[in-house]
C-alpha positions as CSV (number, residue, x, y, z in Angstrom):
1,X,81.2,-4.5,-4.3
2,X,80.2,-1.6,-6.6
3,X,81.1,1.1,-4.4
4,X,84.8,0.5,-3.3
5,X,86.1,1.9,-6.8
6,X,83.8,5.1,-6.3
7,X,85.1,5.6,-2.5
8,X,88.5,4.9,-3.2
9,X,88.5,7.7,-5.9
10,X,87.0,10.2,-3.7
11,X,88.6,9.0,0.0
12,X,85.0,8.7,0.6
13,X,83.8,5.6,2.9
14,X,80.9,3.6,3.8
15,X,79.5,2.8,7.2
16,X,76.9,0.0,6.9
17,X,73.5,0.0,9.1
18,X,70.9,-2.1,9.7
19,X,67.4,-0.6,8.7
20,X,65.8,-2.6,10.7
21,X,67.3,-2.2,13.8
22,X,67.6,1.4,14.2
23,X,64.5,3.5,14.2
24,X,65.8,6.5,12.2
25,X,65.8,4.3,9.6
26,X,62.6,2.9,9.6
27,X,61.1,4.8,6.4
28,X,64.2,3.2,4.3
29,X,62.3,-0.5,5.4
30,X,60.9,-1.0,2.0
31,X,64.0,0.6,-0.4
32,X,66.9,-1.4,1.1
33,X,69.3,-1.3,-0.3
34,X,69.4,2.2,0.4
35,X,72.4,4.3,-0.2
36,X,72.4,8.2,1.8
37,X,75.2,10.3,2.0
38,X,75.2,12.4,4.3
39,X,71.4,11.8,5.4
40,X,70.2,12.6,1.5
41,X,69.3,9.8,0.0
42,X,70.8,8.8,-3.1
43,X,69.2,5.9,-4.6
44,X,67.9,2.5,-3.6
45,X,67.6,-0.6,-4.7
46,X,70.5,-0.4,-7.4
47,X,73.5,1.7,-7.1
48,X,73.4,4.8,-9.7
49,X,76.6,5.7,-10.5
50,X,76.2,9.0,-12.2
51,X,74.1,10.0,-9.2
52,X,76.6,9.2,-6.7
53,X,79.5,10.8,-8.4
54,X,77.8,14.0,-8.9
55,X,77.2,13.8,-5.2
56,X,80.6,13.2,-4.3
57,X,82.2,15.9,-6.9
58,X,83.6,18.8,-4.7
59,X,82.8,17.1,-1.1
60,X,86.2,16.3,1.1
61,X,86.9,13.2,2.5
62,X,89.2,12.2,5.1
């Protein structure tokens, strides 16, 4: 997986849902794979790395 590098390096980690099983998630039915942080979306489909680690910059994790 793409991600376990990126989490490891920040002590960030990943909780996995299921779109279509949980109603708050319904408007993420046509962009899965869908990666949010912190409910702000940060892409779908692909994972974008810059994107993601200028997300993560300065946020702690624990």
């Amino acid at each position: 997986m793409a991600l376990r590098p990126l989490l490891a390096e920040y002590g960030a980690s990943l909780k996995v849902l299921d779109a279509d099983r949980d109603p708050a998630l319904e408007r993420y039915d046509e962009l899965v794979p869908v990666l949010l942080l912190n409910g702000e979306e940060i892409c779908h489909y692909f994972l974008d790395e810059a994107k993601l680690r200028a997300a993560l910059k300065g946020r702690a994790y624990g």
